[in-house]
Each structure stands twice: as structure tokens, then as C-alpha cells.
DRENDO-1510 file (C-alpha; in Angstrom, 1 decimal, always signed):
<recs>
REC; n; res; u; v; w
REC; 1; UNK; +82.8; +106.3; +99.3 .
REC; 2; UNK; +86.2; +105.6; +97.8 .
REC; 3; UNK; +87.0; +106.7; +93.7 .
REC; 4; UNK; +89.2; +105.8; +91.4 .
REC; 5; UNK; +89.9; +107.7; +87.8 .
REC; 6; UNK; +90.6; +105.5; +85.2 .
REC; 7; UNK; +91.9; +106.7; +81.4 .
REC; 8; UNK; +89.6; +106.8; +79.0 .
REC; 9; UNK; +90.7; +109.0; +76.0 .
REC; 10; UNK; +87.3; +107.8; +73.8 .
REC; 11; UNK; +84.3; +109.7; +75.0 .
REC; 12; UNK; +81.8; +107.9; +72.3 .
REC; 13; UNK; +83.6; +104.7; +72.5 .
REC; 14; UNK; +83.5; +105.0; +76.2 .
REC; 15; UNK; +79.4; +105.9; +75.8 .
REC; 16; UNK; +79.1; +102.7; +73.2 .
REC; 17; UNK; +81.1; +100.0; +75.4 .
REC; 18; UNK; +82.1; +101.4; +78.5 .
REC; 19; UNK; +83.2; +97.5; +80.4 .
REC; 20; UNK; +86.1; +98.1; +78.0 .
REC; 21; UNK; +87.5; +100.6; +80.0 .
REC; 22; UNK; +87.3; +99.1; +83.5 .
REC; 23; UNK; +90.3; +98.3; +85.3 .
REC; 24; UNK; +91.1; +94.1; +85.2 .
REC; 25; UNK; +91.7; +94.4; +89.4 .
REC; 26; UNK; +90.8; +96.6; +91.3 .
REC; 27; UNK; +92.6; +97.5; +94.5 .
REC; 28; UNK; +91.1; +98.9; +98.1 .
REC; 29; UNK; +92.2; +102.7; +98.2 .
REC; 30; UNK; +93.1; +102.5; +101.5 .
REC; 31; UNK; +94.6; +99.2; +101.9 .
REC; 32; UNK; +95.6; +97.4; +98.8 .
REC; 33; UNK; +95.9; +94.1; +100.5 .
REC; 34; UNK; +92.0; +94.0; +100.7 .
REC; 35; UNK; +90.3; +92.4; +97.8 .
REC; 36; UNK; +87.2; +94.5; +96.3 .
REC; 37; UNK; +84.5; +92.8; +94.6 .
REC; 38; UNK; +82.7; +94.1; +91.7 .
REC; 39; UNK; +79.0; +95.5; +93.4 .
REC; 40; UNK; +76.3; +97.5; +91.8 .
REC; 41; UNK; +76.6; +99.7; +88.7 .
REC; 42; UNK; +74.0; +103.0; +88.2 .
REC; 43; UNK; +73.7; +105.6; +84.8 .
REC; 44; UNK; +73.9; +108.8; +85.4 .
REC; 45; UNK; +71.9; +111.1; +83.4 .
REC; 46; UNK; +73.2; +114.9; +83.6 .
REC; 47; UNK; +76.4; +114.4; +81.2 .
REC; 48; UNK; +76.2; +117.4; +78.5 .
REC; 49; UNK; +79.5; +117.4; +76.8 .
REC; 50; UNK; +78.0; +120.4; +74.0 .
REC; 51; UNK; +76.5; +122.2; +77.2 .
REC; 52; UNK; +73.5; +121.3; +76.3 .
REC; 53; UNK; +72.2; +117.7; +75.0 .
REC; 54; UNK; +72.2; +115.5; +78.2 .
REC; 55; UNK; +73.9; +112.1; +77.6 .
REC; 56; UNK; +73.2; +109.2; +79.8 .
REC; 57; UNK; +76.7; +107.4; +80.7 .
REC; 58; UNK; +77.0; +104.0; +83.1 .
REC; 59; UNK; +79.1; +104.6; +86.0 .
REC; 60; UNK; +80.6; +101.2; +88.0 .
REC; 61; UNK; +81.5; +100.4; +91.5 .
REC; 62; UNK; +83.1; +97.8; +93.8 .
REC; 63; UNK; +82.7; +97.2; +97.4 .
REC; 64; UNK; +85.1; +96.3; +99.8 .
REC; 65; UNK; +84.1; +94.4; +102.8 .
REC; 66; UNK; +86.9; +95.2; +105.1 .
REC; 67; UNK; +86.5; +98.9; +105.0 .
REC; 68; UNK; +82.8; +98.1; +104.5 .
REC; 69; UNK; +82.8; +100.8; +101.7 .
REC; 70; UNK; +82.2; +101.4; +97.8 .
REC; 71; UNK; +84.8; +102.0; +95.3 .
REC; 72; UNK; +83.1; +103.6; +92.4 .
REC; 73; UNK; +85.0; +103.9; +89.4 .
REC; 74; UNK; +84.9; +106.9; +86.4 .
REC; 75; UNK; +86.0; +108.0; +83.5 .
REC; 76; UNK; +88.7; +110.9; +84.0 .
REC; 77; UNK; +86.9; +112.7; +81.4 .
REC; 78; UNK; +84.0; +113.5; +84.0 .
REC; 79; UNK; +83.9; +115.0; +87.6 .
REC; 80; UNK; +81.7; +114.3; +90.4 .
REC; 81; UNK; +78.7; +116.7; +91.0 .
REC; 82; UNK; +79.8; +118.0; +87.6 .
REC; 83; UNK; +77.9; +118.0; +84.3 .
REC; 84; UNK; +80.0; +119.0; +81.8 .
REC; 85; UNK; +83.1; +117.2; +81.0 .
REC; 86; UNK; +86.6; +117.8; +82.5 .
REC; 87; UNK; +88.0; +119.9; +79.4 .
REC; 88; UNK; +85.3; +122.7; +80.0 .
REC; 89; UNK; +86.4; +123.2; +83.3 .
REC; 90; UNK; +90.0; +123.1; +82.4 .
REC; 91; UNK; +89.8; +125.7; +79.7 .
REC; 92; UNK; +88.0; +127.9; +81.8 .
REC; 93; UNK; +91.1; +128.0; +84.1 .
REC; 94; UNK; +93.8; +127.5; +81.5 .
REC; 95; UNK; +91.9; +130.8; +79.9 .
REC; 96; UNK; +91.6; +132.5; +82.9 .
REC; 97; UNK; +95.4; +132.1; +83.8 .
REC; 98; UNK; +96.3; +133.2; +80.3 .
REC; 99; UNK; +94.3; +136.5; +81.2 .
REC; 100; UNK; +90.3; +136.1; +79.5 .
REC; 101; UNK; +87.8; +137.0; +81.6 .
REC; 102; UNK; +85.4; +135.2; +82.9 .
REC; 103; UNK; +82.6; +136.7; +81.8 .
REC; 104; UNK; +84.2; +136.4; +78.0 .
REC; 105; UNK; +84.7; +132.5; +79.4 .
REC; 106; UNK; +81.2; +132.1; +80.3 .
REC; 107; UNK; +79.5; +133.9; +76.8 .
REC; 108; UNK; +81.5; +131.4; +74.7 .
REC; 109; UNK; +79.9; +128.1; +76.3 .
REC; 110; UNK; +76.9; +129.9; +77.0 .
REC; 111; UNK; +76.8; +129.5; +81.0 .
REC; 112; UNK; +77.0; +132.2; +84.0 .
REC; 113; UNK; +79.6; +134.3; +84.7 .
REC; 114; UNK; +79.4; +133.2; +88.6 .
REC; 115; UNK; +79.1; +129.4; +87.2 .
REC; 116; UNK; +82.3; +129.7; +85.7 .
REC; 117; UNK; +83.8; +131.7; +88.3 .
REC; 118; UNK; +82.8; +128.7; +91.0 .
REC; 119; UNK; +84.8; +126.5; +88.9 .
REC; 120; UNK; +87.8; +128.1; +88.6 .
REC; 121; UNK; +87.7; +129.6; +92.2 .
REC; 122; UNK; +87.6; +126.0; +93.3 .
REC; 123; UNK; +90.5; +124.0; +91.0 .
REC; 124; UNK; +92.6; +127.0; +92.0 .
REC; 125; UNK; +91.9; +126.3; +96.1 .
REC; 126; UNK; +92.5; +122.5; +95.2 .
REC; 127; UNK; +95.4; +122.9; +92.9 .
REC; 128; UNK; +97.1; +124.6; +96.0 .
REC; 129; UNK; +96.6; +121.3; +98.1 .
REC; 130; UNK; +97.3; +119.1; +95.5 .
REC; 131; UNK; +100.4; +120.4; +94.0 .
REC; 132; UNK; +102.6; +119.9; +96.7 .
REC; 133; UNK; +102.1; +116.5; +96.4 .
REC; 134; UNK; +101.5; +115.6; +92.7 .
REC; 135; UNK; +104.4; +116.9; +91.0 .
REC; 136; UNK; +107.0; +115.6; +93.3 .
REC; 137; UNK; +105.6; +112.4; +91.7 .
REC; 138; UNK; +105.3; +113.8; +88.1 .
REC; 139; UNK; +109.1; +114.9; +88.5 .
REC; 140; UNK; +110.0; +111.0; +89.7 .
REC; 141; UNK; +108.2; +109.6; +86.4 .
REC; 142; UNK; +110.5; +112.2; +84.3 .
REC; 143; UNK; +113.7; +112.3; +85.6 .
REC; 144; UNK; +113.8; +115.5; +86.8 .
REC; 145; UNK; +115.3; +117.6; +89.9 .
REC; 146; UNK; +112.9; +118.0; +92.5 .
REC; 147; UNK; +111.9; +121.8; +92.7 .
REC; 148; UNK; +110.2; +124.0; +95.3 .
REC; 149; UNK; +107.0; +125.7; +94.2 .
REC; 150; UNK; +107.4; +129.1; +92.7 .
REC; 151; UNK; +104.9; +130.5; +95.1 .
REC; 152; UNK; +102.0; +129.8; +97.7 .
REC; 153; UNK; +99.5; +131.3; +95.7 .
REC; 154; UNK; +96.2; +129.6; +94.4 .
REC; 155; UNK; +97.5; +130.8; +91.3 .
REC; 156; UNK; +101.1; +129.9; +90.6 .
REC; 157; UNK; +100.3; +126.7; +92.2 .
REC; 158; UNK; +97.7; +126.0; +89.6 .
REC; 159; UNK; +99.8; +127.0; +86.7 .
REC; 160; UNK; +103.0; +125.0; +87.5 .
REC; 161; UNK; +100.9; +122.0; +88.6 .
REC; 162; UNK; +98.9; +121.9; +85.2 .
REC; 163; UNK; +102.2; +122.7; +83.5 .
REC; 164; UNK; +103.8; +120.1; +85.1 .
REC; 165; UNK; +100.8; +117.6; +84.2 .
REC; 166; UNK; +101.3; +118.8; +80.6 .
REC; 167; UNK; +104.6; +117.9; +80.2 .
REC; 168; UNK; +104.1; +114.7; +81.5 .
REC; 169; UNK; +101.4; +113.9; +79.3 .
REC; 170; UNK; +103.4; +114.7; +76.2 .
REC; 171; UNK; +105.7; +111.9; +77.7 .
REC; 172; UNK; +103.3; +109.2; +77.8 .
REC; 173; UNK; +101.4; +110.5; +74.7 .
REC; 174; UNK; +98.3; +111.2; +76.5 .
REC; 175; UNK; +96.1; +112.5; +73.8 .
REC; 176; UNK; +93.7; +114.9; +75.5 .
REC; 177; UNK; +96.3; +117.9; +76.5 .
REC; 178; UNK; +93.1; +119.6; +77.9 .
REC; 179; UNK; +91.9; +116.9; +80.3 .
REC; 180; UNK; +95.0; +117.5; +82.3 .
REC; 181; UNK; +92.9; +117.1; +85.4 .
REC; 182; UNK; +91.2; +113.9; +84.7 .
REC; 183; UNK; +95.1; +112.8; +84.5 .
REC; 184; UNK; +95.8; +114.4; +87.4 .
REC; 185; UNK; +93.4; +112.3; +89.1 .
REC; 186; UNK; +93.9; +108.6; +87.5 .
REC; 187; UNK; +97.7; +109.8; +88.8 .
REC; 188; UNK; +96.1; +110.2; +92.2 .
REC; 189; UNK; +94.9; +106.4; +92.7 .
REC; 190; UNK; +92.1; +107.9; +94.5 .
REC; 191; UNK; +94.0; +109.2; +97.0 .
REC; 192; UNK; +93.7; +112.6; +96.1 .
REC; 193; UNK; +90.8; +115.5; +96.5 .
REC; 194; UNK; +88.6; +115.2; +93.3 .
REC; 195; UNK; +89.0; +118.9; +91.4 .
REC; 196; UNK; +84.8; +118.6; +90.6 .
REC; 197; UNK; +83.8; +117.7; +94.4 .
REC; 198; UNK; +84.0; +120.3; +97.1 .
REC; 199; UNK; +86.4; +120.1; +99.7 .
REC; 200; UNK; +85.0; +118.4; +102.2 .
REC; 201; UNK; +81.6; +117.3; +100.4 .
REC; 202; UNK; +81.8; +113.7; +101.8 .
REC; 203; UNK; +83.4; +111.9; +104.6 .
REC; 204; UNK; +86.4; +110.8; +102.3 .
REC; 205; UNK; +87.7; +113.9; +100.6 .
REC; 206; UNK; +87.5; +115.5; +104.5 .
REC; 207; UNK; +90.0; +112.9; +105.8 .
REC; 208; UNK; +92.3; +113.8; +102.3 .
REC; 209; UNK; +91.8; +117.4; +103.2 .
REC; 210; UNK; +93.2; +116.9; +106.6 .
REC; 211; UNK; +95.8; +114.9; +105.3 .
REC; 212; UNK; +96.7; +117.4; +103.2 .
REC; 213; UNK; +96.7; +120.2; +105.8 .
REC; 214; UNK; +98.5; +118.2; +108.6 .
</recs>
């Protein structure tokens, strides 16, 4: 299955009208010159953006026939296989890289230390495969030199690619400067790893991973 991220800053307006938000075409991830057609839509039940009342949100997809494969389209305020909404898991990193603990983390929002410590364990993992290739791009859209990465490391790589993602969106006036992620990913176009999916949880985000690695 193929996704695509689309901006959504409104999480209630979203909730109230969400066909608003859907792209006017939508384009084949892996070959733009195929034509999608809109397919079947499903709600998905286990959205609890206080951590605990469940929220039931409609999710959309489109099929296209010559890869013979769905293109499912969400919010960037939610992550696959993920419950709570991207700006829970992004503070919990942001807070992490600014020295909290985890276990501090996880008494605030009321969840498990090793919950917590899953999330930012993975974001950090992707953020080293992803970097490399999203800020090049981020530096294009504002003008700036293209610079090495200060470091290898899960974590410089995470804090100069979410530093970088900041800065672009104060230049677009993206209003949610904790949902840096969910940005991160409608910059993607789908073609990168999705930070709330494991690596190489479905047949798609495996053949990004070895692109990634090649």
C-alpha cells in the first residue's frame, strides 16, 4: 500500500468535514503518469488525541490499476499503527533531546515509560535514514548552502532534521511547530519511511528502506 500525507492544520474541522481536505488529483507514488481513481474509504476508531477519549476519524484511499495497488491518504496530524496524534510523539523526542527523561515524559501524558521510549527509539532510527534526504530538499525551498550532517548519530541527525523542518515551517507559516513530522511527511510525497510505521512493517516501506540503504 502506497500513502500520501496531506496538511491538515484543523483537527476538529478535519473530524467535522474531512472531504475538504483531500487532495483535488491525486498522483501514483511511484509513477505519476498513472491515473489513480478514488476507491474505498474506512473510519478508524483508535484516535485519542487527550490520551484517552477515542475519536472515530474517516480515512480515504485511491487505487491505481497499473501498479494494481491502494493509495490511502491521511491527515499529517496522525501516524500509522499510531493512536495518539503526531505532536505527542514529537514532544516526547523534542523533550527527550532537550534532556527530560523519559520516565518524566511518560508521567505527564499518563503512558509507560517503555511506550514512550519505543517512540522515540524509533523516530531517532528513522530520522537517521531520512535526514540525508529531506533536508537537502528543505535547504533547496530556502535558499540555503547545502551542508553536511553534523554527525551520523541517531541523535544529531534527529535534531538538525527537526530543526531544519522548523525553520522551514516558519517560512511557509505552517501553524503547528510541533507537528514537524506530519510536515515532514506531506514533504515526502509518500516516498519516504512513515516515522509511526516500523521499518519494514509492509512491503512498501521495505523497498524505501533499501532505497535508503543502497
Amino acid at each position: 500500500m502506497m500513502r500520501i500525507s496531506i496538511l491538515c492544520s484543523d483537527f476538529n474541522r478535519y473530524l467535522e468535514c474531512p472531504e475538504e481536505f483531500l487532495p483535488k488529483e491525486v498522483r501514483c507514488v511511484r509513477d505519476p503518469s498513472h491515473k489513480p481513481h478514488k476507491h474505498t474509504g474506512w473510519s478508524r476508531f483508535s484516535l485519542t488525541p487527550d490520551h484517552v477519549t477515542q475519536k472515530l476519524i474517516r480515512l480515504f484511499r485511491w487505487f491505481c490499476p497499473e501498479c494494481k495497488e491502494s493509495i490511502s491518504i491521511w491527515p499529517e496530524f496522525i501516524l500509522p499503527y499510531q493512536p495518539e496524534l503526531v505532536e505527542t510523539h514529537e514532544q516526547a523526542v523534542v523533550e527527550h533531546l532537550n534532556g527530560t527523561s523519559i520516565t518524566d515524559t511518560a508521567d505527564v501524558i499518563g503512558y509507560n515509560p517503555r511506550t514512550v521510549s519505543r517512540w522515540i527509539k524509533r523516530i531517532m532510527n528513522q530520522a537517521l535514514l531520512m535526514a540525508p534526504r529531506i533536508i537537502p530538499q528543505l535547504l533547496q525551498f530556502l535558499a540555503c548552502e547545502l551542508l553536511p550532517l553534523s554527525s551520523t548519530i541517531a541523535f544529531k541527525a534527529t535534531q538538525e532534521l527537526l530543526s531544519w523542518l522548523y525553520r522551514y515551517a516558519q517560512f511557509i507559516e505552517f501553524p503547528r511547530l510541533y507537528r514537524l513530522m506530519g510536515l515532514c511527511n506531506v514533504l515526502g510525497q509518500g516516498r519516504l519511511i512513515i516515522w509511526g510505521g516500523a521499518i519494514g512493517r509492509c512491503r512498501y516501506s521495505r523497498e524505501i528502506t533499501e532505497i535508503f540503504l543502497c
